[in-house]
N, C-alpha and C positions, 0 to 999 in steps of 0.2 A: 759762539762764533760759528759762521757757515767754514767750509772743508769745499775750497774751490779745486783741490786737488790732493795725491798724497805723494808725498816726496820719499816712503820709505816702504818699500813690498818687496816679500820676497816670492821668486816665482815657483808658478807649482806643477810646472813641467820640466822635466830633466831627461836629457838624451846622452849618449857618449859622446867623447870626446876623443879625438886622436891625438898624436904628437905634433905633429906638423902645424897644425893651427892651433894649438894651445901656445907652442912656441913662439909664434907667430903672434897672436893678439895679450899675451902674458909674458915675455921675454925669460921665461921660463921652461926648462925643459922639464919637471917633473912639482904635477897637482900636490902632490903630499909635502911638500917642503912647508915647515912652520913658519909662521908671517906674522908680522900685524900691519893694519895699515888703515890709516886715516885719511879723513879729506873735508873740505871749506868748500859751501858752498853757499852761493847768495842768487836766488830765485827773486827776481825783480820784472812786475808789468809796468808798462808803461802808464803815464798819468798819475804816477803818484797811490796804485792802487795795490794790488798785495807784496810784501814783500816779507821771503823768508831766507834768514841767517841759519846754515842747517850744516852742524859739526857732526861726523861720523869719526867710530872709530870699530875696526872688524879685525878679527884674528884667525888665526886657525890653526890645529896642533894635533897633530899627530899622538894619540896616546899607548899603539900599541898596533902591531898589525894588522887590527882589526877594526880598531875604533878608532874617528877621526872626529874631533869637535870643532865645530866652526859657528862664529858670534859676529852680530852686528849691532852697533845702537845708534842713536844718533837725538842729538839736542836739536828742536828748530824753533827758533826765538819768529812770530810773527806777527805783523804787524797791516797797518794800511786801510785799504778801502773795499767793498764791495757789493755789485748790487743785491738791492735790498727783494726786491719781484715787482716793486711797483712801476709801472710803466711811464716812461716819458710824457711828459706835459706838453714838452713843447715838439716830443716827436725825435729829439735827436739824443738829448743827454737824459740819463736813468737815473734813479737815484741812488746813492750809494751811503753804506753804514759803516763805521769805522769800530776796528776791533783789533784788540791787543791780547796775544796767546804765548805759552809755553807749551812745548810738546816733549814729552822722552817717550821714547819707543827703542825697544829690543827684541832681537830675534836669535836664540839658542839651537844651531842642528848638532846633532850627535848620527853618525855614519856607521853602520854597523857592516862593514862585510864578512861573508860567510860563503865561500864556495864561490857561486856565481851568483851569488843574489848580495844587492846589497838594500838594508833596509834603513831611513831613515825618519827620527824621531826630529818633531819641530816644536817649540812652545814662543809665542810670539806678545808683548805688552805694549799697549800703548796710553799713554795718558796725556789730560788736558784738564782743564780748567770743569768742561764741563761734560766730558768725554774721559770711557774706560774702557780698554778692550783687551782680551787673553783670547791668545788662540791655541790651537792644537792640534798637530797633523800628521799625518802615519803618509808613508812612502815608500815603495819597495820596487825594487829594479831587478831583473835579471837578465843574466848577458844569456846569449844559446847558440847554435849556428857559426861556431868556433870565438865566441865573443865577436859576434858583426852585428850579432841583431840584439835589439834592447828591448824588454818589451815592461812598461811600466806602467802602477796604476798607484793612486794613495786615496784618504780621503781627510779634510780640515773641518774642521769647528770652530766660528768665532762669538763668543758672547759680550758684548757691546752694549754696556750702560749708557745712557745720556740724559745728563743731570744740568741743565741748566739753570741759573738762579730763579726765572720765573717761575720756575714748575712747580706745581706743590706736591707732585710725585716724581722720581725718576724713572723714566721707559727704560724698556730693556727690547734688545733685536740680536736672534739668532741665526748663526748662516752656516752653512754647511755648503763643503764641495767634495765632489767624485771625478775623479779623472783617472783614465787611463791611453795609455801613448803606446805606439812602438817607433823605433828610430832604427837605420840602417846605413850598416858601412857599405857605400858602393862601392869604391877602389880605394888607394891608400890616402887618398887625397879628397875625397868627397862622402858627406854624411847626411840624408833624410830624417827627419822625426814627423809623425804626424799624431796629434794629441787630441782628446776632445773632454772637454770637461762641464760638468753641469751643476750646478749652483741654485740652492733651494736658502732664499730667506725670507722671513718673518718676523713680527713685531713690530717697532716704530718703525719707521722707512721713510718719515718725514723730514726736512732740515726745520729745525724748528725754529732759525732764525729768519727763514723766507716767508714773507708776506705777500697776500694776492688784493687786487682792490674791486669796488665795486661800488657803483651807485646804488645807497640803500636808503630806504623810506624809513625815518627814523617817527616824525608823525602823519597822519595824512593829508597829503600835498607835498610834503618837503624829504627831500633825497641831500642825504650829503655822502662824500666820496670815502666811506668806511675803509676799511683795513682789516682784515685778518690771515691768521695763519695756514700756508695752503696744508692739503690733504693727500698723501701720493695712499696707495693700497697699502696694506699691512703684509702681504703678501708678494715677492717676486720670485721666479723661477728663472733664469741664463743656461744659455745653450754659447759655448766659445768650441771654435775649432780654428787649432792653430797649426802652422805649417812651417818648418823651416829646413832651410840647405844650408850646408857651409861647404865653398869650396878653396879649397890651398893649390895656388898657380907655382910648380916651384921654378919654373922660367923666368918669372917675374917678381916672384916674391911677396906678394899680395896673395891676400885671403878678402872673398865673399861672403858675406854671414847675410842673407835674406828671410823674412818672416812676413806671412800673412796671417790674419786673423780675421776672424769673421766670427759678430756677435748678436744674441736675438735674444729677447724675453717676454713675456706675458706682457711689459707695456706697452707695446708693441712699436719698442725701439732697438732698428738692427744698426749693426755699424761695421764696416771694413777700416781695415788698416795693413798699411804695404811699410814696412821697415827694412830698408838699406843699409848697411853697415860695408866698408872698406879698409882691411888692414894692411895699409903699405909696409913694409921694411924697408929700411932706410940704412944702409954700412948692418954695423955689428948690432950699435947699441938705439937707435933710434925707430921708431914707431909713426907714422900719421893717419888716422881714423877717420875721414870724412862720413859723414851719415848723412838720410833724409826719409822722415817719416811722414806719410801723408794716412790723414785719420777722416771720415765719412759718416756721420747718423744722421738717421730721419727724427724726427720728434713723437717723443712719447704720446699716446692716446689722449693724454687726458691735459696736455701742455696747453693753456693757454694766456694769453696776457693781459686780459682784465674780463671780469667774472658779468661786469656791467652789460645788460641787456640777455642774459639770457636766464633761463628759473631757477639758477640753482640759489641759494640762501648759505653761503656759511654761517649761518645763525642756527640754521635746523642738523648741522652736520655732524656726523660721527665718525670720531677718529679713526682711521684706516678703511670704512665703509663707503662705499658707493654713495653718490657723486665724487669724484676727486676731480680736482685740479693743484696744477701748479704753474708758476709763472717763471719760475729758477731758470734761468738762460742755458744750464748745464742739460736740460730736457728737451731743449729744442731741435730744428734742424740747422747743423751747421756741419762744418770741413776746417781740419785745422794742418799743417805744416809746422815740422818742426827742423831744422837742417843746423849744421854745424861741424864741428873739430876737433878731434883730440890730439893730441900729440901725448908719446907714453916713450923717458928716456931712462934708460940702463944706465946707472953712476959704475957700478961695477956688481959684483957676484950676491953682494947682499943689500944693494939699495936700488930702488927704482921712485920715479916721478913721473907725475904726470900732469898736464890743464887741460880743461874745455872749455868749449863756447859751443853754447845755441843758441838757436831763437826760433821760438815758439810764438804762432801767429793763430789766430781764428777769424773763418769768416761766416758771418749767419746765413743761411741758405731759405730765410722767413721771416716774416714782416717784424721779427723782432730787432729791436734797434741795432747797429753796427755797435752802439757805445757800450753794449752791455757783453760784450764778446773782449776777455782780454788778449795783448800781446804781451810779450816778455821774454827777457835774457836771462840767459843760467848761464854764471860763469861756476866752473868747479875746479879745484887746487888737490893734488893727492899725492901720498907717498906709502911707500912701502917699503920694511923691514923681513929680510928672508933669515931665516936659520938655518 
C-alpha cells in the first residue's frame, strides 16, 4: 500500500521548557509527574478516499532522579482509496487504487540526567503488511548560562524493509540524521530554539505502489498506453532548519507557540511551513487551542505526469539510476493549510481530557489534476491519567 502520510513521529528537536507555559498548554505544573494517556483518532479525506482509525496509548514514569522513561504506540487500522500516478483521461478525475492496512508502531525514550546535561536514548518500530522499520537515536542536551541556554545535538538511524507481495526480493532503505539546536531563555516568560538537521538516505526510495504511464510501441506502428513503476534516486540528502518562539502573556493568559521550517534536498524540492498554535486559559480548569498551519513546495526534478513523448523507456531502466521519474502527486508543486481546535479540560488533580478538530486542505500549484490533491478532517478524543 502507498504511505500518503504518517500519523505517528516523534520529533528530533528538543528545547527547554519553562513553567509558565508548560502550565499553561499541560494544565500541569511539574514535567516529571507519572501519567498515562490515550487517544481516538479518525483521519478521514474527503470522497470516500483514505481513511485511518488510529488508537494511541503513551506513558511516562519517573524511575529515579535521574532516569525518566517515556513510551508511545499506537494501532492504525487503514483503509480507502488512492491515486495510483496515472494521469486523468478525462483531464479531471485520477485514477485511484484501493487498499486495506494494519499498522503498530512504538517509540521507547529513556532520559538520562546528569549534572546539566541530559542525554536521551530512543528506539522506535514500525510494522505493516508490507513494511518494517527500527530506529535508533542518541540525544543529548545541556543546559549552560545559569540554565537559560540549551544547546543540543543527537544523531538517528532508521532501517526500513519493504516487502511487498509482488517482489520477488525485499528492498531495504537506510537513513540517518544529525542535528544540532541551541534554544534560549529570553525573559521569564519568552523562549527561542533554533535547530538544523541534515538527513542522509539511501536504498529504495521508490513507493512501489505508484505507477507512471506512457505511450509504448509494443510492435512496429502500434503504441498502447503501458504502465510501469516510477523510479525516484536511490539516494537523498535533507537540509531542515527549524525555528520556534514560545511566548506566555500573563495579562491575558494565553501562550504563543510559533514555528518555521524550512526544507531542501538533492531533488530539488524545497518547502516552507509557518505553524501557529494559541493557548488560551479559560477559569482554573479549562484550555482552547486554536491553530493554523500553512505548508509550501515546489516539485521535485524529476516529477512528472506521463513519461509519453519524451525518450525515456522504463523498459531500459534501472532501479534507483538515472533517468527518474515520478508521477506521485506527493512530488509535486502544491500548498496545503491545515487550521483547527483543541479544547484540553482539568476534571481535577489527576484526570485531564481533551478533542480536536482539523482540517487539512491541499491545492496543486501544477498542471497536475485538483482531484489528485486530498482534503480531510481529523477529529482526535484524548485523556489523561496523573500520579
Amino acid at each position: 500500500m502507498s504511505r500518503p502520510f504518517s500519523l505517528f513521529s516523534s520529533k528530533s528537536t528538543r528545547i527547554l521548557a519553562f513553567a509558565g507555559y508548560l502550565y499553561l498548554a499541560g494544565l500541569r505544573l511539574s514535567v516529571a509527574e507519572d501519567h498515562i494517556s490515550v487517544k481516538w483518532q479518525d483521519y478521514s479525506e474527503d470522497d470516500d478516499r483514505i481513511r485511518v482509525i488510529s488508537r494511541y496509548v503513551g506513558f511516562e514514569k519517573q524511575i529515579n532522579n535521574q532516569l525518566n522513561l517515556k513510551g508511545h504506540g499506537v494501532h492504525d487500522a487503514i483503509s480507502g482509496a488512492t491515486p495510483t500516478g496515472v494521469p486523468a483521461d478525462d483531464g479531471v478525475n485520477v485514477p485511484l487504487s484501493n487498499l486495506v492496512d494494519v499498522r503498530e508502531a512504538g517509540v521507547f525514550d529513556l532520559d538520562w540526567t546528569h549534572g546539566i546535561h541530559t542525554s536521551t536514548f530512543q528506539f522506535s518500530y514500525s510494522s505493516e503488511s508490507d513494511f518494517l522499520s527500527r530506529g535508533y537515536a542518541y540525544s543529548q542536551t545541556t543546559e549552560v548560562n545559569k540554565r537559560n541556554t540549551g544547546i543540543s545535538y543527537g544523531i538517528s538511524y532508521v532501517d526500513d524493509t519493504i516487502r511487498p507481495a509482488f517482489f520477488d526480493n525485499q528492498e531495504a532503505k537506510d537513513s540517518y540524521d544529525y542535528f544540532v539546536g541551541i534554544s534560549q531563555v529570553v525573559d521569564p516568560n519568552t523562549i527561542v530554539a533554533l535547530n538544523f538537521t541534515y538527513g542522509d538516505f539511501s536504498g529504495y526510495l521508490s513507493d512501489p505502489y505508484k505507477i507512471i504511464r506512457r505511450e509504448t510501441e509494443v510492435v512496429p506502428g502500434i503504441s498502447l498506453p503501458l504502465t510501469f513503476g516510477e523510479n525516484r534516486p536511490s539516494e537523498r540528502a535533507r537540509r531542515i532548519w527549524f525555528f520556534n518562539v514560545k511566548r506566555f502573556f500573563d495579562n491575558i493568559g494565553g501562550s504563543l507557540d510559533f514555528d518555521y521550517r524550512y526544507f531542501s534536498d538533492n531533488w530539488s524540492v524545497e518547502s516552507n511551513t509557518f505553524d501557529l498554535e494559541w493557548y488560551q486559559k479559560i477559569g482554573e480548569n479549562l484550555i482552547i487551542r486554536p491553530k493554523y498551519r500553512y505548508y509550501s513546495q515546489n516539485a521535485a526534478s524529476f516529477y512528472i505526469l506521463d513519461l509519453t513523448g519524451t525518450p525515456i523507456d522504463p523498459r531500459d531502466s534501472i532501479a534507483g539510476v538515472a533517468p527518474n521519474y515520478s508521477s506521485d502527486y506527493r512530488l509535486a508543486k502544491f500548498d496545503s493549510h491545515t487550521y483547527g481546535v483543541k479544547v484540553i479540560y482539568k476534571i481535577n488533580e489527576r484526570y485531564t481530557i481533551d478533542a480536536a478538530w482539523e482540517r487539512y486542505e491541499m491545492e496543486g500549484k501544477d498542471e497536475t489534476p485538483q482531484s489528485a490533491f486530498p482534503d480531510a478532517d481529523v477529529l482526535t478524543l484524548g485523556a489523561s491519567i496523573w500520579f
